[in-house]
PADRENFI-976410 format. One record per residue (C-alpha): residue in three letters; x negated, y negated, z negated; residue number from 0. Coordinates in Angstrom, 1 decimal, decimal comma, m for minus. Layout:
<nodes>
<node type="Ala" east="X" north="Y" up="Z" seq="NUM"/>
...
</nodes>
This chain:
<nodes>
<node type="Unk" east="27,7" north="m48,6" up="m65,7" seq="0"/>
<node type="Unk" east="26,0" north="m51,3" up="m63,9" seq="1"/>
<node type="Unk" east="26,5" north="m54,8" up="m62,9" seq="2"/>
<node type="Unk" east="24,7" north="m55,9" up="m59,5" seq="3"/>
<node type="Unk" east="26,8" north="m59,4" up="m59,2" seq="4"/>
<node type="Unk" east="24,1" north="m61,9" up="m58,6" seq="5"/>
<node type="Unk" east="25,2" north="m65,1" up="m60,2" seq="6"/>
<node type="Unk" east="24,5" north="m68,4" up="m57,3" seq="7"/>
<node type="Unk" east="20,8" north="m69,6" up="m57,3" seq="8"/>
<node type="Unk" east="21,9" north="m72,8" up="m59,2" seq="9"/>
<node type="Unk" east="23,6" north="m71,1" up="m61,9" seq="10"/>
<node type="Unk" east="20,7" north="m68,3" up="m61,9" seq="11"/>
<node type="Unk" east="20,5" north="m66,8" up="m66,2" seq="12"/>
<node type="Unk" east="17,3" north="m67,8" up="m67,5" seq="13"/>
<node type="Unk" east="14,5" north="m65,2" up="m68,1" seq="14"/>
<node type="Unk" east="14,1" north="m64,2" up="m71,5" seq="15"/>
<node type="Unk" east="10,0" north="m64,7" up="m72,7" seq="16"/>
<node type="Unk" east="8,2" north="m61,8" up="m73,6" seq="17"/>
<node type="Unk" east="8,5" north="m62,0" up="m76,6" seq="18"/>
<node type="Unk" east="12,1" north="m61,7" up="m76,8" seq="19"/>
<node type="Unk" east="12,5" north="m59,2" up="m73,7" seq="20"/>
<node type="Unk" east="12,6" north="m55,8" up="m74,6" seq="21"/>
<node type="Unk" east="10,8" north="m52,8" up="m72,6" seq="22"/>
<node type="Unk" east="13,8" north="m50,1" up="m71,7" seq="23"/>
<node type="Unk" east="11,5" north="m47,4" up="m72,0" seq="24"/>
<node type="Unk" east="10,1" north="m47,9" up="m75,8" seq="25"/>
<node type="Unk" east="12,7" north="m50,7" up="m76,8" seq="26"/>
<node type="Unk" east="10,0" north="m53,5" up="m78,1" seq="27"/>
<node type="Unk" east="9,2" north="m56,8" up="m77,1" seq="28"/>
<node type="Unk" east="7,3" north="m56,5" up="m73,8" seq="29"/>
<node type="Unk" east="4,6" north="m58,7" up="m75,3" seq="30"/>
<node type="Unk" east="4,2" north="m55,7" up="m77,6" seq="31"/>
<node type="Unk" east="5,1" north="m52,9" up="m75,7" seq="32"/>
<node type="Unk" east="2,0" north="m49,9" up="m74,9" seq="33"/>
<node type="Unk" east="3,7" north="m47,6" up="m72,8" seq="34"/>
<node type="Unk" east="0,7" north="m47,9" up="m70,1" seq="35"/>
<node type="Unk" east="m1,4" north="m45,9" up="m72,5" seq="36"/>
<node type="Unk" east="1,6" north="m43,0" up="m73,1" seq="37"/>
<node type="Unk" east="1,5" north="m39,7" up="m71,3" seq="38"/>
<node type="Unk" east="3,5" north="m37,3" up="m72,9" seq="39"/>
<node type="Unk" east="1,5" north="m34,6" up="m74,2" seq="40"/>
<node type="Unk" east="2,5" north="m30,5" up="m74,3" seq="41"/>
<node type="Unk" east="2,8" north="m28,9" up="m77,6" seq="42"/>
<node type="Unk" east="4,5" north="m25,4" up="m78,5" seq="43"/>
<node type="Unk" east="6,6" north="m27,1" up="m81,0" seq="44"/>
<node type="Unk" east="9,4" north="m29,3" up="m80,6" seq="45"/>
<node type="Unk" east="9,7" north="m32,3" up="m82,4" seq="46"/>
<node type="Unk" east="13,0" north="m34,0" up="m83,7" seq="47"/>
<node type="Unk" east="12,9" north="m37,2" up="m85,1" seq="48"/>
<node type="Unk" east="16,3" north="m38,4" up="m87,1" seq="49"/>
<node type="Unk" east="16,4" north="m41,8" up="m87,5" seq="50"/>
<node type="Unk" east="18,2" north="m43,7" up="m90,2" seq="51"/>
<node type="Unk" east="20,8" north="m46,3" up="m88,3" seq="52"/>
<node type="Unk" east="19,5" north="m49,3" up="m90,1" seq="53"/>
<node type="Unk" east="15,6" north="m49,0" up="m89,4" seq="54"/>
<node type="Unk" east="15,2" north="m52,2" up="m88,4" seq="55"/>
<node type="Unk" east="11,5" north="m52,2" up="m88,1" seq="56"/>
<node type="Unk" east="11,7" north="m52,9" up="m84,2" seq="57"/>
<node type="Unk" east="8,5" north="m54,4" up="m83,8" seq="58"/>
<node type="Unk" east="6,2" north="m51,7" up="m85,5" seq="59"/>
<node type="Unk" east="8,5" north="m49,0" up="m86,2" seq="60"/>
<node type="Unk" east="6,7" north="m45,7" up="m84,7" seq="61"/>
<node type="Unk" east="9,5" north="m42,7" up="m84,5" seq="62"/>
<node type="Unk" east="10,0" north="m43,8" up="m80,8" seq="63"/>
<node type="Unk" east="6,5" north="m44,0" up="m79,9" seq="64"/>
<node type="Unk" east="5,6" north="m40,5" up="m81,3" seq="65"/>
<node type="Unk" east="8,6" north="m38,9" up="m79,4" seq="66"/>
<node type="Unk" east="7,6" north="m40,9" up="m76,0" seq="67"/>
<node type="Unk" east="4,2" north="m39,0" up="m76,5" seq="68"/>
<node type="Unk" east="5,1" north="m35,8" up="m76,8" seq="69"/>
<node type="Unk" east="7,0" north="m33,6" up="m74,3" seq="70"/>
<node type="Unk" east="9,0" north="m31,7" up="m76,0" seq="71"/>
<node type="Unk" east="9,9" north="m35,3" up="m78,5" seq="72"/>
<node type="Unk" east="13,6" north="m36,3" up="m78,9" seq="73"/>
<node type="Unk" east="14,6" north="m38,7" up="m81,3" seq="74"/>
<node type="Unk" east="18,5" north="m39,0" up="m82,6" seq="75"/>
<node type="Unk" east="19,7" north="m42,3" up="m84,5" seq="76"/>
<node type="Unk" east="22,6" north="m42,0" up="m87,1" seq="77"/>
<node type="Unk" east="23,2" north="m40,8" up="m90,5" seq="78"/>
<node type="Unk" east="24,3" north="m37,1" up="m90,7" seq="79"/>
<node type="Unk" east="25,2" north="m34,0" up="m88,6" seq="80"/>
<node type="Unk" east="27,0" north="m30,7" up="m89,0" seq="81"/>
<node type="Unk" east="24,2" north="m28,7" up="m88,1" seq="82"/>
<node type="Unk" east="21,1" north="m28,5" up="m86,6" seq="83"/>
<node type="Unk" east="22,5" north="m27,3" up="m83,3" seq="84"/>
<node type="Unk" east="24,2" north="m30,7" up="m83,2" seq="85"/>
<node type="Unk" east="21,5" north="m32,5" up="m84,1" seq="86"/>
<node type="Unk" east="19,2" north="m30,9" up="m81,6" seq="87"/>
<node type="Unk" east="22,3" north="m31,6" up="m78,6" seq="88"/>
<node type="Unk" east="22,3" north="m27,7" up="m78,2" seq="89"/>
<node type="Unk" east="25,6" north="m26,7" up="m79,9" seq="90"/>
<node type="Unk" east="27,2" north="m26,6" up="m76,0" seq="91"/>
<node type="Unk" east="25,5" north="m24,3" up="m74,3" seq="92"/>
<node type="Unk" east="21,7" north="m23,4" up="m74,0" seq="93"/>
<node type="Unk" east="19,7" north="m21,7" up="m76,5" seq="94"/>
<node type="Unk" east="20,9" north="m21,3" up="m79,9" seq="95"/>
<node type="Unk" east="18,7" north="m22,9" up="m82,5" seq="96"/>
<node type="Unk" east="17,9" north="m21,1" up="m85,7" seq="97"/>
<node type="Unk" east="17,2" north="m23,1" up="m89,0" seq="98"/>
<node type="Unk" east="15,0" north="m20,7" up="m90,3" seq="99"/>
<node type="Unk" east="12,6" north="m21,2" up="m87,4" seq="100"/>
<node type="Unk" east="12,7" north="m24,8" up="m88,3" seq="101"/>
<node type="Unk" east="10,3" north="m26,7" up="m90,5" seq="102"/>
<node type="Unk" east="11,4" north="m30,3" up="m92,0" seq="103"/>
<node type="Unk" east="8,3" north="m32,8" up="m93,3" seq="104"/>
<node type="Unk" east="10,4" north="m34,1" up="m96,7" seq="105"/>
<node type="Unk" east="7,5" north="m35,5" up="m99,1" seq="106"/>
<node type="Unk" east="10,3" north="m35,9" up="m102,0" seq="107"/>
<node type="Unk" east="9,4" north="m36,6" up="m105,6" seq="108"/>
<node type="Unk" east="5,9" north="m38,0" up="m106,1" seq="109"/>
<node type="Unk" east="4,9" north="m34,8" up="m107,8" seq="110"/>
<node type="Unk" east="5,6" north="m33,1" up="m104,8" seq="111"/>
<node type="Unk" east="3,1" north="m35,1" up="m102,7" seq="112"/>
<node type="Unk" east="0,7" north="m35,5" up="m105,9" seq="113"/>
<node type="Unk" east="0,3" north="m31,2" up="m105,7" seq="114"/>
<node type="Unk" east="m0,7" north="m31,6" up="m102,0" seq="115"/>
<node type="Unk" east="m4,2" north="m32,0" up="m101,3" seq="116"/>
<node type="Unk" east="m6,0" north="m34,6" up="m99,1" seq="117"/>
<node type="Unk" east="m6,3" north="m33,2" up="m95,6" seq="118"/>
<node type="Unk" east="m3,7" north="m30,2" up="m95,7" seq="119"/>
<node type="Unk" east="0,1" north="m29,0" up="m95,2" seq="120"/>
<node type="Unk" east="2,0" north="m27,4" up="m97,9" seq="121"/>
<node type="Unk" east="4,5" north="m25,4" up="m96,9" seq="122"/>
<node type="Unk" east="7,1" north="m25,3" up="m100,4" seq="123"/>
<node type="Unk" east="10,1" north="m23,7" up="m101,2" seq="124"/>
<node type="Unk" east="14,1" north="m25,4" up="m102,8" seq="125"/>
<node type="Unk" east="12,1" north="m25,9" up="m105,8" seq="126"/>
<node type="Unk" east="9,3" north="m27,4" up="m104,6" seq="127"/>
<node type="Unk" east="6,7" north="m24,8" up="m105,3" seq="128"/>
<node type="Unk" east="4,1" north="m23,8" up="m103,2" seq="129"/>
<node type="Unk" east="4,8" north="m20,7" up="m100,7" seq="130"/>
<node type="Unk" east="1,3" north="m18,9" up="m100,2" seq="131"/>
<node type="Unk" east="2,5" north="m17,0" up="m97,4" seq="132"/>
<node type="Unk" east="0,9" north="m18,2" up="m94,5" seq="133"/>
<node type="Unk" east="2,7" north="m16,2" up="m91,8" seq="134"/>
<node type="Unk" east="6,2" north="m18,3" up="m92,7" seq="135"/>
<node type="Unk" east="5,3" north="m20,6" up="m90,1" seq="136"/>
<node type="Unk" east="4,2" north="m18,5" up="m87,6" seq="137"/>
<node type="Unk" east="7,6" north="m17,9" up="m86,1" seq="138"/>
<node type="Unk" east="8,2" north="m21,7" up="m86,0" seq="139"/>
<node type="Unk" east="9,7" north="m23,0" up="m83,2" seq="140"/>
<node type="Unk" east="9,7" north="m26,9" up="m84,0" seq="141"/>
<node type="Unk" east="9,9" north="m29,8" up="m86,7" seq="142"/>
<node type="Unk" east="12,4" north="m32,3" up="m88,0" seq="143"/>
<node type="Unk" east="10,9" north="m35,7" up="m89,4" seq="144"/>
<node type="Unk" east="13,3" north="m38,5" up="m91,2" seq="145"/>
<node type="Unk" east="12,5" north="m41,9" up="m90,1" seq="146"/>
<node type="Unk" east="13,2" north="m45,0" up="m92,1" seq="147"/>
<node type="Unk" east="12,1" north="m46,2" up="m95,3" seq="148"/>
<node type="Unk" east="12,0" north="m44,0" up="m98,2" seq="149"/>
<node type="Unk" east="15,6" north="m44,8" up="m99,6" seq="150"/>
<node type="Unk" east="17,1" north="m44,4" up="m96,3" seq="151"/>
<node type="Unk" east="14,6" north="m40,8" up="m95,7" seq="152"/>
<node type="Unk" east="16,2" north="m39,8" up="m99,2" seq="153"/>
<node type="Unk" east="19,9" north="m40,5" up="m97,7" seq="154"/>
<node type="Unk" east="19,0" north="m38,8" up="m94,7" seq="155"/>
<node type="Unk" east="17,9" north="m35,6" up="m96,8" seq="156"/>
<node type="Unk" east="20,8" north="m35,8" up="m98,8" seq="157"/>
<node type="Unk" east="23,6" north="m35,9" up="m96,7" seq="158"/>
<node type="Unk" east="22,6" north="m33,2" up="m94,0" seq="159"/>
<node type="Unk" east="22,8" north="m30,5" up="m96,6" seq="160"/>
<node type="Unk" east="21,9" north="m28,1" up="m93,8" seq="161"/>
<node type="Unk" east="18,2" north="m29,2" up="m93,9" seq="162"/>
<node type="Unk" east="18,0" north="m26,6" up="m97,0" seq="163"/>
<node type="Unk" east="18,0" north="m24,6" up="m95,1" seq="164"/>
<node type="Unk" east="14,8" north="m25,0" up="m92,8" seq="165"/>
<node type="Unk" east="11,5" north="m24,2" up="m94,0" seq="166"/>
<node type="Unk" east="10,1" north="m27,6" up="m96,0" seq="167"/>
<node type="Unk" east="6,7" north="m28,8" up="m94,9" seq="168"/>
<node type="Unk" east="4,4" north="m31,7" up="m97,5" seq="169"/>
<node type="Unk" east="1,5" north="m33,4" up="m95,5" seq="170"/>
<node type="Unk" east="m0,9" north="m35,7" up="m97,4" seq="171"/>
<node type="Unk" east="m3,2" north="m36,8" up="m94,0" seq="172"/>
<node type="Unk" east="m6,7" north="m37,4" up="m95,2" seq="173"/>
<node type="Unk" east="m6,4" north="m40,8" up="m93,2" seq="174"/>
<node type="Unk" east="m5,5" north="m44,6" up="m93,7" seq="175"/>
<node type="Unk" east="m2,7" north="m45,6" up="m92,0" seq="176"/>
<node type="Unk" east="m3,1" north="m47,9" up="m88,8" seq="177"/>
<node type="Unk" east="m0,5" north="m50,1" up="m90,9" seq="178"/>
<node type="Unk" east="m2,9" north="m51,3" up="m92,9" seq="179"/>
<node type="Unk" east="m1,8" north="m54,3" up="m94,8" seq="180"/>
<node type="Unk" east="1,3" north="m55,0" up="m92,4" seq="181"/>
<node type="Unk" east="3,2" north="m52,4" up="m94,0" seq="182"/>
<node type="Unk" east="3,8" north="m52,1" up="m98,0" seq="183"/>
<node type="Unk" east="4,5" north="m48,5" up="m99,0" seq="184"/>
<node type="Unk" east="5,0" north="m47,2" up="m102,5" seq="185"/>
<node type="Unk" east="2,3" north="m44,6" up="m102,2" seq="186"/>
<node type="Unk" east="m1,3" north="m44,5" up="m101,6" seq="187"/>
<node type="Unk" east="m0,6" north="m41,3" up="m99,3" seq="188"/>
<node type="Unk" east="1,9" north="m42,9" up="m97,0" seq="189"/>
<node type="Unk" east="1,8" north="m43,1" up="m93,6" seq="190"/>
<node type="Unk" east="3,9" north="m43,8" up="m90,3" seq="191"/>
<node type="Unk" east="6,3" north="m41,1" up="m88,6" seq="192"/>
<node type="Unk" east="4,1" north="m40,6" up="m86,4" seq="193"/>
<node type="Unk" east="1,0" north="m40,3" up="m88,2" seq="194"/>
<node type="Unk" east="2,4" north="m37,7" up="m89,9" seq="195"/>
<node type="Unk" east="4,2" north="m35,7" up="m87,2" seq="196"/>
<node type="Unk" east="0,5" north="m36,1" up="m85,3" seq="197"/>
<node type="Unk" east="m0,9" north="m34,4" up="m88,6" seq="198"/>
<node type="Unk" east="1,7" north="m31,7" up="m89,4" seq="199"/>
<node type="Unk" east="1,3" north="m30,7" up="m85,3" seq="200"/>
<node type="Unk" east="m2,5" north="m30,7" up="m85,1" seq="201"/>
<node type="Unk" east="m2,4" north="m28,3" up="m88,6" seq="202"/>
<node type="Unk" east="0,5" north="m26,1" up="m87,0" seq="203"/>
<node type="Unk" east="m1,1" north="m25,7" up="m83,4" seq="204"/>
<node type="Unk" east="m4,2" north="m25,7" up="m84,7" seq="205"/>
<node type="Unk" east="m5,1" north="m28,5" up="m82,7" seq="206"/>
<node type="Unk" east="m7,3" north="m31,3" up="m84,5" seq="207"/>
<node type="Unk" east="m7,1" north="m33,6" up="m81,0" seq="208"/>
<node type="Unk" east="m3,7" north="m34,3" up="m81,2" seq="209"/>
<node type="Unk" east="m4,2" north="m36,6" up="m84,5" seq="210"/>
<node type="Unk" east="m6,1" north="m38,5" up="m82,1" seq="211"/>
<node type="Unk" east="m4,4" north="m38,6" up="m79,0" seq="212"/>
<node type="Unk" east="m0,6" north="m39,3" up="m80,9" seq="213"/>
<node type="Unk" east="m2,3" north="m41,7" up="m83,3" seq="214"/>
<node type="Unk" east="m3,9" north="m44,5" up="m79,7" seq="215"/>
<node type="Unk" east="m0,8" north="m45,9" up="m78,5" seq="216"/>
<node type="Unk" east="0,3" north="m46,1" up="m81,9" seq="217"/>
<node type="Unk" east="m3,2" north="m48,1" up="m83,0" seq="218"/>
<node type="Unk" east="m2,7" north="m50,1" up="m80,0" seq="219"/>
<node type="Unk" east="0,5" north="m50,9" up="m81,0" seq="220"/>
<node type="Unk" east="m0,8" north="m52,8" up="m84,5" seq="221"/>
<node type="Unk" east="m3,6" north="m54,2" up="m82,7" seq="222"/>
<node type="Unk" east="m1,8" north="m56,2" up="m79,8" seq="223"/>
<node type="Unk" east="0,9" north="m57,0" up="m83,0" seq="224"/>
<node type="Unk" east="m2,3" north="m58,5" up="m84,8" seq="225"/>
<node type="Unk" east="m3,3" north="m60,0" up="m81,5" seq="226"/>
<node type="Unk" east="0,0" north="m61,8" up="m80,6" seq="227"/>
<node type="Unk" east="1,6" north="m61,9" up="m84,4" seq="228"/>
<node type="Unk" east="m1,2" north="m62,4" up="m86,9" seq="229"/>
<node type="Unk" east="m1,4" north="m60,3" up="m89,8" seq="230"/>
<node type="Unk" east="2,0" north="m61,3" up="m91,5" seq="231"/>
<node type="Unk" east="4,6" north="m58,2" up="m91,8" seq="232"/>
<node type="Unk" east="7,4" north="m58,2" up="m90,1" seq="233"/>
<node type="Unk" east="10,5" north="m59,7" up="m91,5" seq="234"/>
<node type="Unk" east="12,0" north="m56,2" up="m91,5" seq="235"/>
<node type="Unk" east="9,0" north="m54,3" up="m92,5" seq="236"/>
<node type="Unk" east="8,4" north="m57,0" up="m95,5" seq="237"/>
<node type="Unk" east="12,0" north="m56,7" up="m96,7" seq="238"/>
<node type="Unk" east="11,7" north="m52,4" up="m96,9" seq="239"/>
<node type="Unk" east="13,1" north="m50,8" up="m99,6" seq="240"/>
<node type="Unk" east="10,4" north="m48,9" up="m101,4" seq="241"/>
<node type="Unk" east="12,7" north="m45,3" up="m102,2" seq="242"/>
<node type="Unk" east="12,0" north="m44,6" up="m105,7" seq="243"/>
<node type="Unk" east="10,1" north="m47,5" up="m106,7" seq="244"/>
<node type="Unk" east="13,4" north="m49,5" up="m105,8" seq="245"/>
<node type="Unk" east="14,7" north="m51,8" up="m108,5" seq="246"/>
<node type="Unk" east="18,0" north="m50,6" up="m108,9" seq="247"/>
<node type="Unk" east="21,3" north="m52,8" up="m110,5" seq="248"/>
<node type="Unk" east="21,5" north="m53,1" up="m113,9" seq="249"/>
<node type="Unk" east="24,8" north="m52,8" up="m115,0" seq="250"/>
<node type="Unk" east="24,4" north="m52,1" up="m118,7" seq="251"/>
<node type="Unk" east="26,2" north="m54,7" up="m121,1" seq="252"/>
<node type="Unk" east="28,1" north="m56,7" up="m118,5" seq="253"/>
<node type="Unk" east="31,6" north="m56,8" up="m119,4" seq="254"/>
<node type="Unk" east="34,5" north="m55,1" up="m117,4" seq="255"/>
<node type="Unk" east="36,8" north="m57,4" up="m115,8" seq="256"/>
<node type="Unk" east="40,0" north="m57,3" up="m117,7" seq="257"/>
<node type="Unk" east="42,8" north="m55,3" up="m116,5" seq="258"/>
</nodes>
């Protein structure tokens, strides 16, 4: 729904600057928005990007970006779903979607990502042990990534039980993140979603480019923030949770409130 009333020239709203404005397209500020250098680029794999409700990493946050690029991209905000049909908006009508066709990147314990070296996919089983067989993925027909930091990727794992059931995929990219110092993560491996969708696609199509051609806007992105920002994290970004280096509550030896 629209609203094409044009309020009277001397009671005209204000612009918004730049730097509050928002682009409709990739939803940041326009002074930080790089959708000039986005074309979306073909892949055989699809790409589904859940992303936890309260990522609130507008200004750098990359999920949106990486599914702009690509497409066959979609990207789905909110917490849990049924199934994977209804995540993927295909349980009415269309083509059914299998989960064993499915791969989900989940990096999980630190072990997990430890075992995985520099520069390659691991594709693992429910216990988190390697699968040798190389022609599991063969059949795949796309990828699921969970966006958010890595206590809200953990709640997104836990509470769509039916991600078990896709085939799980470890990357450890043999790159730095574009973040660089803007971004604090608990592990030296970490990158951005779309650093690592870029890296788990270009291992799966066998297509080194695509590292490259996902990874510009995205490098753009941190240098116009630079430009326009400075090198201070954003308020969002600073305040992330780090997942399982998290101080939790300590509740030991406080007294329970009399009944």
């Amino acid at each position: 729904m629209t609203d094409d009333t044009v309020p009277p020239a001397e009671e005209a709203t204000p612009q918004p600057s730049a730097a509050l404005a928002t682009c409709p397209r990739c939803a940041k500020p326009l002074d930080l928005c790089v959708c000039e250098g986005i074309t979306p680029i073909e892949t055989r794999l699809e790409v589904l990007v859940l992303q936890h409700p309260q990522e609130q990493d507008v200004e750098l946050g990359s999920a949106r970006l990486l599914t702009l690029g690509l497409a066959r991209g979609r990207l789905k905000v909110g917490l849990s779903w049924p199934n994977l049909a209804k995540a993927l908006g295909t349980e009415k009508g269309g083509r059914e979607a299998d989960p064993r066709r499915w791969a989900v990147l989940y990096m999980g314990s630190g072990d997990d990502a430890v075992a995985t070296q520099p520069g390659t996919l691991r594709l693992v089983d429910k216990k988190g042990q390697t699968v040798e067989d190389p022609t599991m993925l063969a059949d795949l027909e796309g990828i699921i990534l969970l966006d958010g930091s890595w206590s809200q990727a953990k709640a997104l794992w836990w509470r769509n039980a039916w991600l078990l059931k896709l085939r799980r995929l470890i990357v450890h990219p043999d790159f730095v993140s574009a973040y660089g110092n803007l971004r604090r993560e608990p592990r030296r491996e970490s990158v951005s979603t779309l650093e690592a969708g870029a890296f788990a696609l270009a291992k799966l199509e066998g297509d080194d480019t695509l590292v490259e051609r996902l990874r510009a806007p995205f490098i753009a992105l941190v240098a116009r923030y630079r430009a326009v920002r400075g090198n201070r994290p954003p308020k969002a970004a600073a305040n992330r949770p780090s997942g399982e280096g998290a101080r939790k509550p300590d509740w030991r030896g406080r007294k329970r409130r009399p009944r």
